[in-house]
N, C-alpha and C positions, 0 to 999 in steps of 0.2 A: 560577440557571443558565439558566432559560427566557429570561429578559429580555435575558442579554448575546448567547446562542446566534440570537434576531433579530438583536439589533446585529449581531455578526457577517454573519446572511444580507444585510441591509439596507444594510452599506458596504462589506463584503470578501464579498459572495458568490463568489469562487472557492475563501476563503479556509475556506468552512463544513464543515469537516471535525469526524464527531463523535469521531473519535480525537481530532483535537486540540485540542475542547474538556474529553474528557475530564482530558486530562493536564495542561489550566491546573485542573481544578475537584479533580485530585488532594490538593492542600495550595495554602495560600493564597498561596504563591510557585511558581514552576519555573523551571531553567535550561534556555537550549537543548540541554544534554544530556539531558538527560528528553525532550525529542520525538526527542533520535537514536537514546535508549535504547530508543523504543518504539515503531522504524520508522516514526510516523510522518512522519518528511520527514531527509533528507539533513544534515546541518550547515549550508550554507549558502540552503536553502530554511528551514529552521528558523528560522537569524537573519533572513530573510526577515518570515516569517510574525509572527515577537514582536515583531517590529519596526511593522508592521502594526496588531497589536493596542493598542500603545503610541500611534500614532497616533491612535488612533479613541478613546481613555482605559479601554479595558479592562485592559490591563497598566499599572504605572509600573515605570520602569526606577530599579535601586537599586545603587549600588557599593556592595559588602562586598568589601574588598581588592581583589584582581585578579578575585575574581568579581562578574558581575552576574544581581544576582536581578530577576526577573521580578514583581510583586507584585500577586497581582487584589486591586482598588483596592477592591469594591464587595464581596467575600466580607469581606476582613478590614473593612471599616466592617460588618459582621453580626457578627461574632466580635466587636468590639469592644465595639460595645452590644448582646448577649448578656449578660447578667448573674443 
């Protein structure tokens, strides 16, 4: 969480909100209703910001049907080789 929470400072500094790193480090995915659910950001600052983080490769963007999940790339590579 330390490591991405720079990144973040380091290419989206406006973007360094600790609500809304909380709410990517909640589970190893989030949709942008999880940050509308958690005021932190409006619907379309939300797509905003995941969008953002997609960019910089902290999120990868995943179709599951009509939703899309959000997926932090570097938790779930620790879950994985977690064994």
């Amino acid at each position: 969480m330390a490591q991405q929470s720079e990144a973040v400072k380091a290419y989206l500094p406006k973007l360094s909100s600790r609500d809304l790193l909380h709410v990517i480090f909640e589970q190893p995915h989030c949709r942008m209703a999880n940050l509308v659910e958690r005021d932190v950001a409006a619907q379309q600052a939300a797509a905003r910001y995941l969008k953002a983080l997609v960019g910089i490769g902290i999120l990868r963007e995943v179709q599951l049907g009509r939703d899309k999940l959000l997926v932090n790339v570097e938790w779930m590579k620790l879950l994985a080789n977690d064994r």
